[in-house]
C-alpha positions in Angstrom: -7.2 -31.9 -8.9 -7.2 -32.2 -5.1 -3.5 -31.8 -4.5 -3.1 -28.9 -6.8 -5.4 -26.8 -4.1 -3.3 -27.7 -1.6 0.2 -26.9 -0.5 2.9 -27.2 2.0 5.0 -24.0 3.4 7.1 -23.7 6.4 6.1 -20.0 7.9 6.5 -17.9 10.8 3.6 -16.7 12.7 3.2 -13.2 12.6 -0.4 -12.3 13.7 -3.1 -14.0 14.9 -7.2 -12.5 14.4 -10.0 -13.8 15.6 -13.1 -14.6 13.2 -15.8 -16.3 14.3 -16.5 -17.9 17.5 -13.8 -20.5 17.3 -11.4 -19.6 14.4 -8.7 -17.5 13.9 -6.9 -15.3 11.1 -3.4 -15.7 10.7 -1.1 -13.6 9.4 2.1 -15.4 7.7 5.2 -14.9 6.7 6.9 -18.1 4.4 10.4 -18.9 3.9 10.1 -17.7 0.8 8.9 -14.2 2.1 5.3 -14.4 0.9 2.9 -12.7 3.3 0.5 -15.7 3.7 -3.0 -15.2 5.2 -5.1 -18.3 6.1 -7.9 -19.4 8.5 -7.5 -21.6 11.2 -10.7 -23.4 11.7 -11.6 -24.4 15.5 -8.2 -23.4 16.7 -10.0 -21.3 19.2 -11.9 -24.3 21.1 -10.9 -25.6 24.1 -8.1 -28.4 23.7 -7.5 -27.6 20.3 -4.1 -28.6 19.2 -4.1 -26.4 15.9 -4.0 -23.3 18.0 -0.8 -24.8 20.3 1.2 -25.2 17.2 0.5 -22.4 16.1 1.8 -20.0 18.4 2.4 -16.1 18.0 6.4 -15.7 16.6 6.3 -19.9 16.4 7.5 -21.1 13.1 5.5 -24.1 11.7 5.3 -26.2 9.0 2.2 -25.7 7.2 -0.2 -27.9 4.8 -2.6 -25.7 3.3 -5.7 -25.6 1.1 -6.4 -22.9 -1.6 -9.2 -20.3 -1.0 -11.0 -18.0 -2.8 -9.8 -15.1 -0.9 -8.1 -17.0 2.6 -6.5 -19.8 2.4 -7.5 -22.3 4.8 -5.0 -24.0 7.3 -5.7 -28.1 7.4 -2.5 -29.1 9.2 0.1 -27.8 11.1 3.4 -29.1 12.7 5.8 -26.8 15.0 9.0 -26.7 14.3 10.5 -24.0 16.6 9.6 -21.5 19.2 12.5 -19.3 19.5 10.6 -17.7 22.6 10.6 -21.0 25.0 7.4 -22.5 26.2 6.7 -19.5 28.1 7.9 -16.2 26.7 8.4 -13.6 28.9 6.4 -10.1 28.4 9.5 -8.4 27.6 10.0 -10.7 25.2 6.9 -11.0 23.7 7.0 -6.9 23.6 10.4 -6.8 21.4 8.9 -9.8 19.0 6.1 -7.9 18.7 7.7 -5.0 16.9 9.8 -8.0 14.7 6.5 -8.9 13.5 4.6 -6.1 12.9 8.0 -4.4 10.9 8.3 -8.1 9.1 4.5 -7.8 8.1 5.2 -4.4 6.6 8.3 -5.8 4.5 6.2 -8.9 3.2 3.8 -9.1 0.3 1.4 -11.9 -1.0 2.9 -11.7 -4.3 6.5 -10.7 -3.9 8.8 -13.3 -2.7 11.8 -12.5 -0.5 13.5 -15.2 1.5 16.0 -12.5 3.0 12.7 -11.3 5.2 12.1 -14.6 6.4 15.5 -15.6 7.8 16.4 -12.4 9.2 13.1 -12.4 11.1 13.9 -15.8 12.6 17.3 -14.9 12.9 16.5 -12.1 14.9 13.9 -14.0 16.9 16.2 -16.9 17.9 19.1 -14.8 19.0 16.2 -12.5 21.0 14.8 -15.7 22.7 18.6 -16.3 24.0 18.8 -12.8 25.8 17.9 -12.5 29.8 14.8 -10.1 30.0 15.3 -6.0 30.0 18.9 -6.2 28.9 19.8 -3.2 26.5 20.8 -5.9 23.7 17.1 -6.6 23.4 16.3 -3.2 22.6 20.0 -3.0 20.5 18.7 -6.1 18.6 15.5 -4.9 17.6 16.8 -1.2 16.1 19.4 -3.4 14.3 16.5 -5.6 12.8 14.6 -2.5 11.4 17.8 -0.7 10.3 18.7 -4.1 8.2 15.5 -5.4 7.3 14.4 -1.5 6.0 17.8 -0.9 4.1 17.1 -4.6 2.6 14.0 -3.3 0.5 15.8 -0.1 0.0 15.4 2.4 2.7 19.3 2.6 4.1 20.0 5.8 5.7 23.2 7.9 4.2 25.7 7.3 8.0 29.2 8.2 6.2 28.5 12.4 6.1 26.1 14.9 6.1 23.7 14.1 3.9 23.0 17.8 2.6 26.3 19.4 2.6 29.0 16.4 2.6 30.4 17.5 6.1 31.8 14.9 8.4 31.4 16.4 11.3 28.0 14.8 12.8 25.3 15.4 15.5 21.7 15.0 14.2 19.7 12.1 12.7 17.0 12.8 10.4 14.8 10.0 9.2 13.2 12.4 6.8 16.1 13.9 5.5 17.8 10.4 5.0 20.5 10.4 7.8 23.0 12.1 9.5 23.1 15.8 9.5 25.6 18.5 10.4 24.8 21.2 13.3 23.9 23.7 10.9 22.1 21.8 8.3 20.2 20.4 10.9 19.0 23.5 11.7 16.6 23.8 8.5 15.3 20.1 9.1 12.4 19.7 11.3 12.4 16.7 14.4 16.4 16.3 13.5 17.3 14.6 16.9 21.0 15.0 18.3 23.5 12.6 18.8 26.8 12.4 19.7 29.6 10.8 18.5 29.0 7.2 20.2 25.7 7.4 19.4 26.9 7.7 15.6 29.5 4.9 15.8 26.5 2.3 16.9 24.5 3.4 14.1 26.8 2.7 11.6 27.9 -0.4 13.6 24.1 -2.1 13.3 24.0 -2.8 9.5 27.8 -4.3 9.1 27.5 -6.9 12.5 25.3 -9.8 12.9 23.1 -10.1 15.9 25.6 -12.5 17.2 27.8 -10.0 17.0 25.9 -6.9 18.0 24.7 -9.0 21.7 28.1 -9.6 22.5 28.9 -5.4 22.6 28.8 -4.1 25.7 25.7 -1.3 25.1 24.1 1.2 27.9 20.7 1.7 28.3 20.4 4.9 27.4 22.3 3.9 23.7 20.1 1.2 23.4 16.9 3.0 23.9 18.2 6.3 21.9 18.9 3.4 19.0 15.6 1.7 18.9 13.8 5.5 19.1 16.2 6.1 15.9 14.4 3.0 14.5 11.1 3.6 15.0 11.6 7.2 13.3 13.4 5.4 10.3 10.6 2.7 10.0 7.9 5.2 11.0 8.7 7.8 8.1 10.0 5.5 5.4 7.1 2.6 5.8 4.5 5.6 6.0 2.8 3.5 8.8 2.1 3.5 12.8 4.0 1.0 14.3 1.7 0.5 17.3 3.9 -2.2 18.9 7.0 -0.1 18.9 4.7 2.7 20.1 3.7 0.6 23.1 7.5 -0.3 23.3 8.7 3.3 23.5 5.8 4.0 25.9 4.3 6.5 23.6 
């Protein structure tokens, strides 16, 4: 009877929440893209070595005990920290947004191992890139844009989504994609983009991260890209994405 209240799941951590004076909330996402949240009892005191294993953006393997409505964390190995020892604040900011989008995406009764490796995916290949390079913001737009066309938001990129009319130079996260000029015209907070601007987007779905960090991207692209994102994610997950918010500086 014991071991059936008790199982083992590998799991990224997404969030941590403190309860209590020394225990935490955290907020998981399994490889098999169950949201997952479970207490962490005394990972808060000093020493502790449940809380070092079990790191923000850290993915661990977990053996864990059924509760009634948390379950409760009683051993915890790490396997990876994509970040490094020491993540950097830019760093930390981007896998900030890949967590709080990732939580979004997850459920505690849906599975969806897709959610999971792309999230790890895209944390890995961010803990590879030297801080405040544009692929860091490129990466992160490309994680929403894939993650959110996943679980079936993909935005229309081949023609204006009203009239048909190839000839491109807004985006419209409400209105589903690209717009023409004059279709734009009717569709509140359309923003404008040119025609590099519309090559990237429909560049972000097709490459892999691999792929995408190895473009050479401005600045300027990268941060009109992950504004793009936050709009997409923004309208279509009907939430506030604080981190991105932060991100953004908004």
């Amino acid at each position: 009877m014991a071991g059936s209240r008790t199982y083992r799941t590998c799991a990224i951590v997404l969030d941590k929440t403190k309860l209590k004076e020394t225990d935490l909330i955290l907020t998981l996402l399994a490889r098999d893209g169950r949201e997952i949240r479970a207490v962490a009892k005394g990972a808060r005191k000093p020493g502790s070595r449940l809380a070092a294993r079990c790191e923000l953006f850290c993915t661990v393997d977990l053996l864990l005990a059924k509760g009634r409505s948390l379950d409760v964390v009683s051993q915890a190995d790490l396997v990876g920290a994509p970040l490094g020892a020491a993540p950097t604040y830019e760093a930390m900011q981007r896998a900030s947004v890949i967590a709080e989008v990732a939580s979004l995406c997850c459920f505690e009764d849906a599975t969806d191992p897709f959610v999971f490796s792309i999230s790890a995916k895209a944390l890995r290949v961010l803990g590879s890139l030297q801080d405040d390079c544009p692929h860091m913001d490129l990466l992160v737009a490309a994680y929403v844009f894939k993650l959110l066309s996943h679980v079936g938001y993909r935005p229309d990129l081949s023609s204006c989504v009203a009239c048909g009319d190839p000839a491109l130079a807004f985006f419209s996260a409400s209105a589903g994609g690209l717009l023409c000029s004059s279709c734009a015209a009717s569709v509140a907070g359309a923003e404008a983009v040119d025609a590099e601007a519309v090559n990237w987007l429909r560049a972000l779905l097709p490459l892999t991260f691999d792929e995408l960090v190895l473009q050479h991207v401005d600045t300027g692209t990268s941060n009109l890209l992950l504004a793009l994102s936050h709009a997409w994610a923004a309208t279509h997950l009907d939430a506030r994405l604080r981190a991105m918010e932060f991100l953004l500086g908004r």
